[in-house]
N, C-alpha and C positions, 0 to 999 in steps of 0.2 A: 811047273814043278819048281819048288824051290831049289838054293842051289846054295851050300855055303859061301857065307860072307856074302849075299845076297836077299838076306831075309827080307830089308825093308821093300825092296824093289820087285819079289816076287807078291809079297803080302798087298800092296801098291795095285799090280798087274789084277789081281783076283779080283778086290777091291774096286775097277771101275769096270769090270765085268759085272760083279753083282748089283751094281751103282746103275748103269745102260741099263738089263734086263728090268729094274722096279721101274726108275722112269718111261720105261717103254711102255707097261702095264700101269701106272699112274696117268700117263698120260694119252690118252689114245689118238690124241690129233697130230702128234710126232710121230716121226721115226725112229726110232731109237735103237743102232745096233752098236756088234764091239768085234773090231780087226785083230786077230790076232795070228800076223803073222808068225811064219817058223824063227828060227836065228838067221839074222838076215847081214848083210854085208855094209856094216856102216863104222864110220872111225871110231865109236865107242865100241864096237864088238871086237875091235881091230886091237882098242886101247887095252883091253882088259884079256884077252884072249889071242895073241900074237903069233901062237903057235899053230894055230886050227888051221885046217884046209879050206880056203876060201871058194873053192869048189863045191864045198858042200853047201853053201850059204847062197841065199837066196836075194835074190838082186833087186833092190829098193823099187825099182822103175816098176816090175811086176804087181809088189803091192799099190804102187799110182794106180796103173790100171785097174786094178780090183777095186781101189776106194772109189775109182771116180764112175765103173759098172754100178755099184751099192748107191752110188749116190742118185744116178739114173734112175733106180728101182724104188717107187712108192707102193709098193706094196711088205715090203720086208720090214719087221718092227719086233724088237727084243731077241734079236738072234745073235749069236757067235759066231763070225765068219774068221775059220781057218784058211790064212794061205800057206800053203805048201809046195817046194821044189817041186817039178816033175822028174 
């Protein structure tokens, strides 16, 4: 979702979602998916957002895990993997 004074970075975000999904479909001998974690706890969300609850944010190490499960998995190709707090 965009978000003011964020235009270029949400239009960016969209942009290598649509970018993954055609190479994935172009190319069939790759994998080709796109992580897109929630708001996550890192020193630019820190920098730009100072007042947010960092309890709500989602802790870097979880998406490792999730990219390096995705990476494991050869069968998954042109997908959107949401991660999300529990």
């Amino acid at each position: 979702m965009g978000r003011k004074n964020f235009g270029v970075y949400s239009a960016t975000k969209a942009a290598v979602v649509n970018f993954s999904q055609s190479l994935a479909e172009e190319f069939e001998n790759l994998f080709v998916n796109t992580i897109v974690p929630q708001r996550t706890k890192t020193k630019m969300r820190k920098d730009f957002f100072p007042n947010e609850d960092e309890s709500l944010l989602l802790d870097p190490k979880i998406i490792a895990e999730k990219t390096i499960s995705l990476l494991k998995n050869n069968c998954i190709t042109g997908s959107i993997i949401e991660i999300k707090n529990h």
